[in-house]
N, C-alpha and C positions, 0 to 999 in steps of 0.2 A: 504494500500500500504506500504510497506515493502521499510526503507531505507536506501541508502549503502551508506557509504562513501569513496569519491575517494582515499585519502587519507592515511582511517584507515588502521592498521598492524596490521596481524593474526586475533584479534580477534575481526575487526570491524563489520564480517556477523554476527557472533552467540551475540553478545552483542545487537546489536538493533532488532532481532531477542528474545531476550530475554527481551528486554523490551519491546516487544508488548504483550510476552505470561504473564510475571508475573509482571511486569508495577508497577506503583506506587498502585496497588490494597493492596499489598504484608505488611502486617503487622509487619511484623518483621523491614522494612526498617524505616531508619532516616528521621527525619522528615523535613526534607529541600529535601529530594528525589523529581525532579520535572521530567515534560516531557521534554527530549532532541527532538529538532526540529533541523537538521541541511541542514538549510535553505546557500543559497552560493556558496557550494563547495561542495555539493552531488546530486547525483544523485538517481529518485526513480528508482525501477523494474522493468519493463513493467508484466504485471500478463497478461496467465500464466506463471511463469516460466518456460526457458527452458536452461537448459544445453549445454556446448557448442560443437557441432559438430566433433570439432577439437580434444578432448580430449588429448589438451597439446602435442601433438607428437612432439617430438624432434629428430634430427638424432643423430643415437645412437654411429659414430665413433666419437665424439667430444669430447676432453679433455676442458671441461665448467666449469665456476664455477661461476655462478650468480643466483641471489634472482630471482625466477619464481613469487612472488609478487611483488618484488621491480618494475620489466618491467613491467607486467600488472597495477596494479596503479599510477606508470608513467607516463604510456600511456594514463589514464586517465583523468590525470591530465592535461597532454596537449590537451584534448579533451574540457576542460574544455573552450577552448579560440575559440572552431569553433566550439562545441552544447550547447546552451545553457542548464545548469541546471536545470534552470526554466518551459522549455517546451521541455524538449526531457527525454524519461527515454530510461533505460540503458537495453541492451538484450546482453546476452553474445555471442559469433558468430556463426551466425548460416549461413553462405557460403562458408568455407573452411573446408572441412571435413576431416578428418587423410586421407584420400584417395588420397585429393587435395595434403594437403601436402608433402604425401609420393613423388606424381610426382613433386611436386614445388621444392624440398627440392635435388631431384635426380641431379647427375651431368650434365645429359640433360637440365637441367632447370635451376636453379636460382646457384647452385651451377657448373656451367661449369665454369671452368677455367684451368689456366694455372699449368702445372708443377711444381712443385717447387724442387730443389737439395739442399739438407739439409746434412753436412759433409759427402756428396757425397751419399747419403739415396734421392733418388727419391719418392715423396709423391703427392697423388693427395691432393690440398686442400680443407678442407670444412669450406667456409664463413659465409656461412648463417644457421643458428642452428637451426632457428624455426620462426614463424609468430604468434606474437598472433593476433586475431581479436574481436574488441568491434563494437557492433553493439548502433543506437542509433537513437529511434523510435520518431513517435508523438502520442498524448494519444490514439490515434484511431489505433493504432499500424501498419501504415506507416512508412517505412522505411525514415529517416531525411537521415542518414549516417551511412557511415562504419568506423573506425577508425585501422590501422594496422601500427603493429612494426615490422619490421625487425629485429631480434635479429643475431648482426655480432659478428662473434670470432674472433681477430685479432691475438691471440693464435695456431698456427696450431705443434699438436701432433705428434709427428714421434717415433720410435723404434729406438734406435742404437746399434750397432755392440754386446753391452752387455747385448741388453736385455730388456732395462730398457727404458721409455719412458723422451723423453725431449721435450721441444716445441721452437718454433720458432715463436718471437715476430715481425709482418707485420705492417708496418708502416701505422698509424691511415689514412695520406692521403689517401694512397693504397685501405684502407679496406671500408673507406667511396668512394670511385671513384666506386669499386667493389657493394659496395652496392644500389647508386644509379642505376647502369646497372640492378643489380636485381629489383628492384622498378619499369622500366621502365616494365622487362616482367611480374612482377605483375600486374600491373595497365589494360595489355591486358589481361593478362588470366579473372580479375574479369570483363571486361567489355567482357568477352565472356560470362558471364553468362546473364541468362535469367533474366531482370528487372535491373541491374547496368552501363547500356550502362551510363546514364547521372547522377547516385546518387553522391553525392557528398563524396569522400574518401579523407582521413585524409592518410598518410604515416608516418613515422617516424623509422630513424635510428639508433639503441642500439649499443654498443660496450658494450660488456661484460668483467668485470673485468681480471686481471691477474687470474691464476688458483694458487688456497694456499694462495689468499690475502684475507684481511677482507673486501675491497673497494669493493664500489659500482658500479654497472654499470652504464653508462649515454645515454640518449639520446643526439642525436648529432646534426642533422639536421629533417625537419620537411617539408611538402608541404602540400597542398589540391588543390583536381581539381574535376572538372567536364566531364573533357573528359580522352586524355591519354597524356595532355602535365604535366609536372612535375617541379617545379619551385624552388627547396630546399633553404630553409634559416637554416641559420646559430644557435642552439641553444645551451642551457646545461641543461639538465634535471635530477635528480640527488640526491640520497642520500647518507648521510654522517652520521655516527656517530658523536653523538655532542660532544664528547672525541676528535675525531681525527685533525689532523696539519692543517686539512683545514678550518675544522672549528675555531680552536683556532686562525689562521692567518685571516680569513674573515671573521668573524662573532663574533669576542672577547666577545659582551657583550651575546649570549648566552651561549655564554661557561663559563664565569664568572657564569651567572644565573643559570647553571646548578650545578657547583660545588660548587656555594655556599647551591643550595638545597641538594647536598647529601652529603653535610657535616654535614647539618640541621637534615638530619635524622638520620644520622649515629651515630650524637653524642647521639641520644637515645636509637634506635635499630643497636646496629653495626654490626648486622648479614647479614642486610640487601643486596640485589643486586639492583642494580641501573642501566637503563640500555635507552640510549635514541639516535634515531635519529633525522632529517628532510630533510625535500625536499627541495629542492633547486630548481628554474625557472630562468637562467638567471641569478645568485648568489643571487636572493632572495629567502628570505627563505618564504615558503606558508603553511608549515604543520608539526608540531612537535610531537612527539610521543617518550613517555618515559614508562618504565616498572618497577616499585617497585615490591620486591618480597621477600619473606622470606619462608623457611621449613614448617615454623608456625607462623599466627600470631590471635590473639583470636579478638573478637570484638571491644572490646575499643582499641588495638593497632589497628586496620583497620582505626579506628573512629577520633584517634590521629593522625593518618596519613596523612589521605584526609584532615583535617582541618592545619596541616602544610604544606601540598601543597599548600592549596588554601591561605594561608598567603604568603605564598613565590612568588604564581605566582604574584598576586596584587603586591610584595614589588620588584621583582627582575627581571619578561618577560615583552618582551615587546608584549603590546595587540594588536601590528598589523599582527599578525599569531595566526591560531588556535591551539589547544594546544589539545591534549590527553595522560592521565596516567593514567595506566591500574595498579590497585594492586591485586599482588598474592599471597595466601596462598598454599607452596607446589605449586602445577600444577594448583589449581583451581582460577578463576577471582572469589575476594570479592568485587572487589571494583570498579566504573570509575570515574574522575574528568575529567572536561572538560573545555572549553573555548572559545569563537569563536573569530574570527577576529575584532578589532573596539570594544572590549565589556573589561570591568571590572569584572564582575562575574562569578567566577566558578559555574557549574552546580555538584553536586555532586550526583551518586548511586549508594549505595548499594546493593547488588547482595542478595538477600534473601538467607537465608539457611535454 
């Protein structure tokens, strides 16, 4: 069984994916290369695999600009608190098909709304961008639950007199008010289908970033039901660059912790790029991920590397979040350090060559 982490960024599928194919067998790897198990905060695959239905469809007059990971492991993340890990694996969605979408997505549907006059530019608006859907089984491949995100653009695109596009920033209450209405005729369309009258679904409300910022998008509000009543509470789900003001105002000592590590490396390889977020639940942080990376870097700098990580995270994180740092040579992973939540030891492996 093949295992994914809620979490992981970019290259959390093909990395444990690669350590099942070339594993600690691999001769070339260091000799502290152990088995990563990450037991917690992941989720397995339900086998066989299947791909998702939905194939990502987004409606395509939307001036958007958010991380299509950042939502999807979000969303997971917040799954993390109504299936357990433990006993539910993860199936990507297979009840909302590009077809569904296209009609959910339609101004008949979840996107019906009002006019908007924009320096006198009349636009219809589009709220609602896309839906992802996670599915999440029991070993015998029952359906546990469905988990879905409403991805909201509070951003609405217009053309003006010259040409050129501008947008019109909708106030967050408005967009969430709007979105929960959408929610409401989700919740019926899925329990029109055959076997979701009574499954248990997850909801959950995105706002997608400003368009040309480097922020992240957030989840906002969250429910689960059994029938089609909808109960939203109040959340913040959320990544941040661990460089940015928010981080540096709410969370100081990872921000210290960070830049004292890339000062650590920098004063050897200053070529280096350095480069990290995490997630945020709530203003806690649950999941770190950072990306070392250089043009070039030969074995023993890979080797010097990961062994300065793993001195800095012991001397300077704190061990109550998991930690991933991915090292790159040029485009390819040589390297991953790891960490889990509660633990003192980094896992260290080497990616054979």
């Amino acid at each position: 069984m093949i295992i994914v982490g809620g979490f992981m960024r970019k290259y959390g599928w093909f990395i444990l994916l690669l350590f099942f194919i070339t594993g600690c067998s691999n001769e070339k790897t260091v000799d502290n290369q152990i088995d990563i198990e990450y037991s917690g905060d992941y989720y397995q695959i339900y086998e066989p695999y299947k791909a998702s239905v939905g194939n990502n469809y987004v409606v395509n007059n939307v001036l958007s600009n958010y991380d299509k990971d950042v939502a999807s492991e979000s969303l997971m993340a917040l799954s993390t608190n109504y299936f357990s890990v433990n006993n539910s694996l993860y199936q990507e969605g297979q009840y909302l098909s590009t077809t569904d979408l296209q009609e959910l997505l339609s101004t008949e549907q979840l996107n019906d709304a009002a006019t908007l006059t924009i320096d006198n530019i009349k636009i219809t608006p589009t709220y609602v961008t896309t839906i992802y859907e996670q599915d999440y089984l029991a070993s015998n491949g029952n359906l546990k639950g469905i988990s879905l995100g409403i991805i909201l653009n509070p951003y609405q695109a217009y053309q003006n007199s010259y040409g050129t596009y501008n947008y019109k920033t909708i106030a967050e209450e408005e967009v969430l008010s709007f979105g929960k209405e959408a929610a409401k005729k989700l919740i019926a369309y899925m329990r029109s289908k055959e076997g979701l009258s009574e499954v248990k679904i997850l909801i959950s409300l995105y706002l997608q970033p400003k368009p040309s910022s480097i922020d992240k998008g957030t989840f906002k509000a969250v429910t689960t039901t059994t029938n089609d009543a909808l109960n939203f509470t109040t959340i913040n789900c959320q990544y941040e660059l661990i460089t940015s003001d928010y981080v540096n105002t709410n969370d100081t000592a990872l921000y210290t912790a960070f830049i004292v590590l890339e000062e650590s490396l920098k004063d050897t390889f200053s070529k280096l790029y350095i480069s990290g977020e995490v997630l945020y639940k709530n203003d806690t942080s649950q999941m770190i991920c950072i990306t070392v990376g250089s043009s070039s870097l030969n074995k023993s700098e890979i080797l010097y590397i990961t062994q300065n990580i793993s001195e800095n995270l012991l001397s300077n994180f704190t061990n109550e979040v998991s930690i991933n740092i991915y090292i790159k040579s040029g485009s390819d992973l040589k390297a991953l350090v790891t960490r889990e939540r509660n633990t003192s030891k980094s896992n260290i492996t080497i990616i054979g060559e």
